[in-house]
VOGU-522362 format. One line per 4 residues: number of its first residue (from 1); their letters; for each residue x, y, z of N, C-alpha, C, O. Coordinates in steps of 0.05 Angstrom, whole numbers. Layout:
// residues N
NUM) a) X:Y:Z:X:Y:Z:X:Y:Z:X:Y:Z ~ ...
END
This chain:
// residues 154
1) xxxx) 968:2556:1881:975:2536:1901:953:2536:1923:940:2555:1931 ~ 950:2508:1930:928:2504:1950:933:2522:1988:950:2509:2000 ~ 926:2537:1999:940:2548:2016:940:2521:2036:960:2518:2050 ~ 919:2503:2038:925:2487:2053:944:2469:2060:945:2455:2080
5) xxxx) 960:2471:2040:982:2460:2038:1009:2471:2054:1030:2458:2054 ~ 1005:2491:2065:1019:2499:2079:1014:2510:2106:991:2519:2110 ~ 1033:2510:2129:1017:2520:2159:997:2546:2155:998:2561:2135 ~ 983:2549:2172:970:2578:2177:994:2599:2187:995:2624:2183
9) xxxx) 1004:2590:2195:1027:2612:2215:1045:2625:2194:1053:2649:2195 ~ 1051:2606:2170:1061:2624:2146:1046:2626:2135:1054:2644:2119 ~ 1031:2623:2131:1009:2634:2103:994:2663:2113:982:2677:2097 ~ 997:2670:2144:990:2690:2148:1010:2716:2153:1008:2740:2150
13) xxxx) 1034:2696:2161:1062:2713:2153:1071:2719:2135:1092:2731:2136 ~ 1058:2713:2109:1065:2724:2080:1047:2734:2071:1051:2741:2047 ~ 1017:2739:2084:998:2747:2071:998:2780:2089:981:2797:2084 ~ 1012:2782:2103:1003:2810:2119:1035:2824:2104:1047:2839:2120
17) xxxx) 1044:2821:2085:1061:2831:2063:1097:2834:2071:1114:2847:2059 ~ 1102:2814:2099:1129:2809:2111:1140:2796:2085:1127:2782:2070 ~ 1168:2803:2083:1178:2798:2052:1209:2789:2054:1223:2779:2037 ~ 1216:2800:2093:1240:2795:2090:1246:2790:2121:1233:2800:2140
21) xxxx) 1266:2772:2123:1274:2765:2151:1314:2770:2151:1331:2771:2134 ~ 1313:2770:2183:1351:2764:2182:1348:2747:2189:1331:2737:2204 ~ 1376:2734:2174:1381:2706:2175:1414:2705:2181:1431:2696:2165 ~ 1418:2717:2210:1440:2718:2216:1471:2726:2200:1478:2749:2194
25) xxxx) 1488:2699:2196:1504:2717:2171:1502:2713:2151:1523:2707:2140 ~ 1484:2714:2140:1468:2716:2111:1453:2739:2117:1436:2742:2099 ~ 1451:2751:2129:1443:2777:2135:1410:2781:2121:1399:2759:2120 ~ 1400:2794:2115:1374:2801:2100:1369:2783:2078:1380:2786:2057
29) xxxx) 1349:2761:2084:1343:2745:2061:1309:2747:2056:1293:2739:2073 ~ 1301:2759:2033:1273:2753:2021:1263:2728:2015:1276:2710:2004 ~ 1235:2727:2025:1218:2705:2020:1193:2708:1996:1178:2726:1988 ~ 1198:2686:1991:1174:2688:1960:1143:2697:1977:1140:2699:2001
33) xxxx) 1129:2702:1961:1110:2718:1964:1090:2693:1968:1098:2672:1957 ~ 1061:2692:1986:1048:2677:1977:1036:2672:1945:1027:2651:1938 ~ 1037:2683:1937:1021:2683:1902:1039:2664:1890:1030:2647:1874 ~ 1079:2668:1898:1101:2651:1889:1102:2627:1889:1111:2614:1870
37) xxxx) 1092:2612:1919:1094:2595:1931:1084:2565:1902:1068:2566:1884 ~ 1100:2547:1909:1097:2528:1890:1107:2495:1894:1131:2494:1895 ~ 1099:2479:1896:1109:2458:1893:1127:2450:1878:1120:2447:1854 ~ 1155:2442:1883:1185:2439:1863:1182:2405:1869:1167:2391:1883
41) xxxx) 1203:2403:1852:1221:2369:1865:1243:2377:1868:1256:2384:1848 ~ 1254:2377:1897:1285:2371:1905:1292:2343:1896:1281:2321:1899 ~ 1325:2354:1878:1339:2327:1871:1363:2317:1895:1388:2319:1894 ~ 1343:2304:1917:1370:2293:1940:1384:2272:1918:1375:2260:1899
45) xxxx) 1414:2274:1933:1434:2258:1933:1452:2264:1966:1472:2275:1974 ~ 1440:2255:1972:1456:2248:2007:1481:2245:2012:1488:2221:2013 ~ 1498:2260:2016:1530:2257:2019:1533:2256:2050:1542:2236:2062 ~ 1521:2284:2063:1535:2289:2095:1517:2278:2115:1523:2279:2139
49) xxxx) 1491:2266:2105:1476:2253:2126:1485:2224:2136:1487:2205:2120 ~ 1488:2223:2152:1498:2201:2180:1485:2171:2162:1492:2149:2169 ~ 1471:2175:2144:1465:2145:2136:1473:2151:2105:1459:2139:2089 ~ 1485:2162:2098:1494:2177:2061:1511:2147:2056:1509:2138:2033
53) xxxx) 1523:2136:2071:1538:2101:2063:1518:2086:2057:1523:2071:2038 ~ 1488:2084:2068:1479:2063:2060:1458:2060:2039:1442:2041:2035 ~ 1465:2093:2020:1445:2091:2007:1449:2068:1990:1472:2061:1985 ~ 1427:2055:1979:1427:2035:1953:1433:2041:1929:1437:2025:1910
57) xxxx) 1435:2072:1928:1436:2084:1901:1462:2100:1892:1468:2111:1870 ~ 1479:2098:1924:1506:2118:1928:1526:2122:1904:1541:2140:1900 ~ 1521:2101:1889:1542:2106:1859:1525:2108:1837:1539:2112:1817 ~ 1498:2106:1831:1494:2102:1810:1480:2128:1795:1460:2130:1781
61) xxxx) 1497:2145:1803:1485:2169:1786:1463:2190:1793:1462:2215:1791 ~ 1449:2176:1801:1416:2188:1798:1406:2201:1829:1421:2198:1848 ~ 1383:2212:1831:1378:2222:1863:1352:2213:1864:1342:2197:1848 ~ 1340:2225:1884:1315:2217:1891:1298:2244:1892:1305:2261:1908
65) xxxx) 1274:2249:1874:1259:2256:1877:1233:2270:1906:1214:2257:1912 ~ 1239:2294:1917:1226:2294:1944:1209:2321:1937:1219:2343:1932 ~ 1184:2314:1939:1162:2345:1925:1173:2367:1959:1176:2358:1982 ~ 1178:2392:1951:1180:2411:1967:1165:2437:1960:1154:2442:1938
69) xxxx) 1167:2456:1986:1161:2486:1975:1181:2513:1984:1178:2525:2005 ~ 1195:2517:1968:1214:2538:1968:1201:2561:1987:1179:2570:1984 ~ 1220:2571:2009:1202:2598:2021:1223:2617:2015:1216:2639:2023 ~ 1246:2617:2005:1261:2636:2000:1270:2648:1967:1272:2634:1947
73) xxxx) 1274:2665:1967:1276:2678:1938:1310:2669:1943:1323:2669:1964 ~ 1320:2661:1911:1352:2662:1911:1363:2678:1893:1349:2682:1873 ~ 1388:2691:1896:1390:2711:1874:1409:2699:1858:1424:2684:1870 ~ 1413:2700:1837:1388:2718:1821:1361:2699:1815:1338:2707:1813
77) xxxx) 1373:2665:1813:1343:2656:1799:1336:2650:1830:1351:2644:1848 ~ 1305:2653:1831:1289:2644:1856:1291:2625:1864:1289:2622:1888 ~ 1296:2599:1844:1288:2569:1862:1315:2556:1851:1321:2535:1863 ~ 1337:2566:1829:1360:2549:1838:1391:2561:1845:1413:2550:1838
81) xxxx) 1385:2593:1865:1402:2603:1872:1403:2612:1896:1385:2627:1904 ~ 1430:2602:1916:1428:2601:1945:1424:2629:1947:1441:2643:1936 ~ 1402:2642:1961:1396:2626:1991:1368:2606:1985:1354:2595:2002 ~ 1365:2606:1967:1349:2593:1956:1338:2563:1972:1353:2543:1971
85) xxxx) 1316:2560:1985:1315:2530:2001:1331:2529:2025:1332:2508:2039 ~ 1349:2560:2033:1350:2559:2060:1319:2548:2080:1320:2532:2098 ~ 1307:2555:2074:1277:2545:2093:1261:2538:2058:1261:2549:2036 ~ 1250:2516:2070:1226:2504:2066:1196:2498:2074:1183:2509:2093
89) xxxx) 1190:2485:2062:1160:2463:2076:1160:2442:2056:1157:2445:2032 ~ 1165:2412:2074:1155:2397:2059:1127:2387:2068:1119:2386:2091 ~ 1114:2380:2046:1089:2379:2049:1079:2358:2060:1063:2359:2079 ~ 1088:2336:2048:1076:2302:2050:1089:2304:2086:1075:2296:2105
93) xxxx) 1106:2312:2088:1124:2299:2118:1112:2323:2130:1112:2316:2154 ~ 1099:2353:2129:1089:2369:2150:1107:2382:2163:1099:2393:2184 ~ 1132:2386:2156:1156:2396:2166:1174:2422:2155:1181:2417:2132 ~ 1182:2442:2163:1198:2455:2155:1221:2439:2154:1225:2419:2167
97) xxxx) 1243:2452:2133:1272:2443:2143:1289:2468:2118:1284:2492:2113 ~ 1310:2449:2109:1332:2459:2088:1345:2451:2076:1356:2431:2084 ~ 1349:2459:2056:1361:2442:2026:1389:2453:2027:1396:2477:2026 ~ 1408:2429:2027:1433:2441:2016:1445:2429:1993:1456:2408:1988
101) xxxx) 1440:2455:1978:1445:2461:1942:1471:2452:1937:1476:2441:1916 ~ 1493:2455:1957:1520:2439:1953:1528:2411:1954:1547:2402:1942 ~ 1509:2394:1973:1515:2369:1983:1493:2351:1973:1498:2327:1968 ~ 1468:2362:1969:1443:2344:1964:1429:2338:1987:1410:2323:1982
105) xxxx) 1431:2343:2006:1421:2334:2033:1406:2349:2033:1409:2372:2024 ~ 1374:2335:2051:1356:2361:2056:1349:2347:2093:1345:2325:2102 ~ 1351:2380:2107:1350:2375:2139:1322:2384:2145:1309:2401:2132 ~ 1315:2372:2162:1286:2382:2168:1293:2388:2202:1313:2382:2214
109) xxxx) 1275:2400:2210:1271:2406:2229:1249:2393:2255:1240:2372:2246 ~ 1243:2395:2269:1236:2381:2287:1199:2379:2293:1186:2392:2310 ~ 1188:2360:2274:1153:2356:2271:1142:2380:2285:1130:2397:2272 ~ 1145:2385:2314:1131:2409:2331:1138:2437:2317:1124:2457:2315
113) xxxx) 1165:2433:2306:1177:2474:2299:1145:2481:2288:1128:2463:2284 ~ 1140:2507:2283:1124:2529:2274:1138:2557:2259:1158:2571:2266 ~ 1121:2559:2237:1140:2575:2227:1147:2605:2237:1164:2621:2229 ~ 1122:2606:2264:1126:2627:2287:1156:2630:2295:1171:2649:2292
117) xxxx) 1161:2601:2307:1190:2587:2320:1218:2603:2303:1237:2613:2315 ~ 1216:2603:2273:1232:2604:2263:1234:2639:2250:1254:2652:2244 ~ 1212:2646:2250:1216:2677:2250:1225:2692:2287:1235:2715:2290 ~ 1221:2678:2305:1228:2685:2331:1260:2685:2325:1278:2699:2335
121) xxxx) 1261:2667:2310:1296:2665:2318:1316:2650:2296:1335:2637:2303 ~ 1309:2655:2272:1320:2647:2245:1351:2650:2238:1363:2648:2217 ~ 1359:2658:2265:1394:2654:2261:1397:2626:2273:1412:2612:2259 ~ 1385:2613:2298:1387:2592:2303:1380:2568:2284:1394:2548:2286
125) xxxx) 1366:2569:2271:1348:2548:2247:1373:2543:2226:1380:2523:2214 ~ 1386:2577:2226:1404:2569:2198:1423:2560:2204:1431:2544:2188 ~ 1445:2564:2233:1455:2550:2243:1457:2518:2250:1476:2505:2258 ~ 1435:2512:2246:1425:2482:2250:1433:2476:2224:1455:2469:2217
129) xxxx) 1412:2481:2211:1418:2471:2189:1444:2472:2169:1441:2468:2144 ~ 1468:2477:2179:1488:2481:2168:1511:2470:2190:1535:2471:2187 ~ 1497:2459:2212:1515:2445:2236:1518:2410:2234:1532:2394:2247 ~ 1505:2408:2221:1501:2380:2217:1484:2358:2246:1488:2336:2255
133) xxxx) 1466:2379:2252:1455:2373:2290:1470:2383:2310:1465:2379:2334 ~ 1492:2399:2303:1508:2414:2332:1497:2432:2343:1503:2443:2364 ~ 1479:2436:2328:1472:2478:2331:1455:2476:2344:1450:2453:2352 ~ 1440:2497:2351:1416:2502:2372:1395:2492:2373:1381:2493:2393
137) xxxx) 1386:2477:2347:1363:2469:2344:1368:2439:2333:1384:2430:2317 ~ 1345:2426:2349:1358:2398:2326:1349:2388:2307:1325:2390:2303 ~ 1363:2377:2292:1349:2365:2264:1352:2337:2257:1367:2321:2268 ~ 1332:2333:2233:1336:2310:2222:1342:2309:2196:1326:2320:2181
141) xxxx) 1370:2292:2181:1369:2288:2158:1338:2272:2142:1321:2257:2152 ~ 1339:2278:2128:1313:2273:2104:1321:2240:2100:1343:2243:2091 ~ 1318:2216:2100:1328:2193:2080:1305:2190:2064:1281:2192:2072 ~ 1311:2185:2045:1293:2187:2017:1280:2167:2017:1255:2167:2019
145) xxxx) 1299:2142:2013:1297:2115:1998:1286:2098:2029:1299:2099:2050 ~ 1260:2083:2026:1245:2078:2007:1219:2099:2003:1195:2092:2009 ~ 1222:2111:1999:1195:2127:2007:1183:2144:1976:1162:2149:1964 ~ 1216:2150:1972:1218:2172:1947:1225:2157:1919:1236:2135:1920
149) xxxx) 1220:2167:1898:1220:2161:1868:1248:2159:1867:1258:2181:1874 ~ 1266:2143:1860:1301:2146:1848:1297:2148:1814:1280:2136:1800 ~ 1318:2167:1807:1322:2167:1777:1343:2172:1774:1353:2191:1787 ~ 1359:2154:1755:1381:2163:1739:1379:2183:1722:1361:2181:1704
153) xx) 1400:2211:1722:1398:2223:1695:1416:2211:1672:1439:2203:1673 ~ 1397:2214:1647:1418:2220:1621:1431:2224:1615:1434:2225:1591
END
C-alpha cells in the first residue's frame, strides 16, 4: 500500500510498533499493522442515517460501493469481524470515521480530526460513532449516492 494514502500521524503511529489502543467498553482493541493496511470496499446500505428515507436505492437490494482502509483487526477474521472498521480512513474524502457492520452506515468524523485526536481519546470517537451525533464528538453520516458505484447483488 501506498503510505501516502494515509495521514503521517498514523503511519507513524503504526510504524513505531503501537499495536493496541483502549477503546473504552470494548476495552483493548488491536490495530492492523502498517504492512496490513489495505484498500477494501465497504458495502453501505444506509438504514440509521438522518437521510436513509431518501435513498433512491432503499428497496432495491443492492448497496453502494465506498473504497476504505480498515485500521482495526476483528476477531477472528480481520476485515469482516467486529471490532473490525471501528476506525477507519477513507481515502478519496481524507477522513477518519466508522463502519457499522450491523446497519450499513458508515460515520465519519469531522475533516480537521487527526489520528493524534483519536488516540488522545478513543473512548470519545467510539462513543460518537455509536451515538448517532449525541456523543462527544461530532459526526457525519457518509451519503453515498451520487458519488458512489450502486450494485445489486445476485
Amino acid at each position: 500500500m501506498n503510505l501516502l494514502e494515509i495521514p503521517d500521524d498514523l503511519a507513524a503511529f503504526l510504524q513505531n510498533g503501537t499495536r493496541t489502543m483502549e477503546a473504552g467498553h470494548y476495552e483493548t482493541i488491536s490495530l492492523l499493522s502498517l504492512a496490513e493496511l489495505r484498500i477494501e470496499t465497504l458495502e453501505l446500505t444506509p438504514n440509521m442515517a438522518p437521510f436513509a428515507r431518501d435513498d433512491p436505492h432503499r428497496f432495491d437490494g443492492g448497496c453502494y460501493l465506498v473504497p476504505a482502509i480498515n485500521l482495526v483487526r476483528g476477531d477472528p477474521r480481520p476485515s469482516l469481524d467486529f471490532p473490525a472498521w471501528l476506525f477507519l480512513w477513507l481515502p478519496d474524502q481524507r477522513r477518519f470515521g466508522s463502519f457499522d457492520l450491523d446497519h450499513g452506515d458508515l460515520i465519519m468524523f469531522a475533516p480537521d480530526v487527526q489520528w493524534s485526536d483519536i488516540v488522545a481519546d478513543p473512548e470519545s470517537f467510539v462513543l460518537a460513532s455509536e451515538s448517532g451525533g449525541d456523543g462527544p464528538v461530532p459526526i457525519e453520516y457518509l451519503k453515498p449516492w451520487p458519488h458512489y458505484p450502486y450494485v445489486i447483488s445476485d
